[in-house]
N, C-alpha and C positions, 0 to 999 in steps of 0.2 A: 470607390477605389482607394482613396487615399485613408480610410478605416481600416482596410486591407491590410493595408503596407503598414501601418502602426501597430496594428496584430503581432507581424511577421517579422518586425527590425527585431523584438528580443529574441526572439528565438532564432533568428539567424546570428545575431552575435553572442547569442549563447552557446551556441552549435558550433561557431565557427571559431572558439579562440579556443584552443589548445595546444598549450606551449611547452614549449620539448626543452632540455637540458643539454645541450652542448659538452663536450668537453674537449681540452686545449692541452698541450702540456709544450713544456718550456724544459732548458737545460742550462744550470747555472754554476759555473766553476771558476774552483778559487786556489792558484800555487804558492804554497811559501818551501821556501828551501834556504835551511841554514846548512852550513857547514858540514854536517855531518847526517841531517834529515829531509827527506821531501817530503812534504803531507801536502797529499792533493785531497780536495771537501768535492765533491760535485752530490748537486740537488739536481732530482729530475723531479718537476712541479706538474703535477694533474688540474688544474682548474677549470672553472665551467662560465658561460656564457651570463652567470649573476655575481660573478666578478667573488667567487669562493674559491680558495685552496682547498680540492677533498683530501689529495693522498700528496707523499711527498716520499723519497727515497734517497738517503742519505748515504751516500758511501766517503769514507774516509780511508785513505791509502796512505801507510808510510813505509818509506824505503829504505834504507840504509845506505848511504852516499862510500861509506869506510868503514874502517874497523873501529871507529870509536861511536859510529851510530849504531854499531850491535849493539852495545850498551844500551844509548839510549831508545832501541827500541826494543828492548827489553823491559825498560822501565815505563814506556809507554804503553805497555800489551799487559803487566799488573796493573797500573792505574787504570786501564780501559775494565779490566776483569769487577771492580768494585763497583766500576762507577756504573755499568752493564748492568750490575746486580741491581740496582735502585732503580735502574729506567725499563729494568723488564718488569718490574710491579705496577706499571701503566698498561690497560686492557686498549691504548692506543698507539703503541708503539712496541713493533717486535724487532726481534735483532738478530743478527745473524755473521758468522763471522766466515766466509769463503775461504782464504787466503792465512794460515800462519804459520810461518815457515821460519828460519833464521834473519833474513834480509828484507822481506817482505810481511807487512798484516794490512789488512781489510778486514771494515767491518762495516757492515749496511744495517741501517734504520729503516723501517720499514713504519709509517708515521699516517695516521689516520687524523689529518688536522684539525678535523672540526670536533670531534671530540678530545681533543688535548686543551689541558688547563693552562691559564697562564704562563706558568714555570716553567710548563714543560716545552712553550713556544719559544721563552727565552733560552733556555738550553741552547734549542736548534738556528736561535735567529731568526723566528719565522712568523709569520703575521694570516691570520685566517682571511683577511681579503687580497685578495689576490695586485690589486693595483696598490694597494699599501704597500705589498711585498717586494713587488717590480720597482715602483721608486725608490724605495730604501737599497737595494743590490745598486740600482744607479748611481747612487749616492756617494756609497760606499767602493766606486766603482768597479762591480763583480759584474761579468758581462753575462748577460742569460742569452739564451737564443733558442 
């Protein structure tokens, strides 16, 4: 009997471990407001149960608080137009811009983590394991939830 059972344990734990992939996601925002601009950042984070960031979604809102952040969010919607153009040549980050209007832009990243290079993590602040990621917003203290 107990020949049996030593038979039987591989192929019961060979049968029986098949492990599935979870996913989680989190929301992580951050306000600055000077004088004349409000740039709100918020990440919505995809992660999975092996503790990886897959996707990530990047939106950045600025406002114009007065008449003299027209200006500068004029000059922030040229500098987003160049800097746009170098980060759509990554087959891991697309972009898109919802919102632009005189007083209002929006423009959302749309970020496939695990295939993004170095560089391109530093850009966004963002770390392919996910508990690296979480502590460093801690740190930093960005609240995610």
């Amino acid at each position: 009997m107990s020949k049996f059972l030593l038979l039987l344990l591989p192929i019961i734990l060979l049968s029986g471990c098949e492990s599935q992939t979870e996913e989680f996601s989190k929301t992580c925002k951050q306000e600055t407001k000077s004088a004349d601009i409000l740039d709100i950042e918020k990440k919505e984070i995809t992660y999975n149960n092996k503790d990886e960031i897959t996707k990530v979604i990047v939106t950045r809102t600025y406002k114009s608080q007065n008449d003299n952040g027209l200006t500068t969010l004029e000059n922030i919607k040229n500098s987003a137009k160049s800097y746009n153009n170098n980060l759509a040549k990554s087959k891991a980050i697309k972009i898109s811009v919802p919102t632009d209007n005189d007083n209002k832009y929006v423009i959302k990243y749309y970020l496939d983590v695990q295939e993004m290079n170095e560089d391109e993590l530093t850009i966004f602040n963002l770390k392919k394991n996910s508990i690296k990621f979480f502590n460093k917003m801690r740190n930093e203290n960005i609240v995610c939830e």
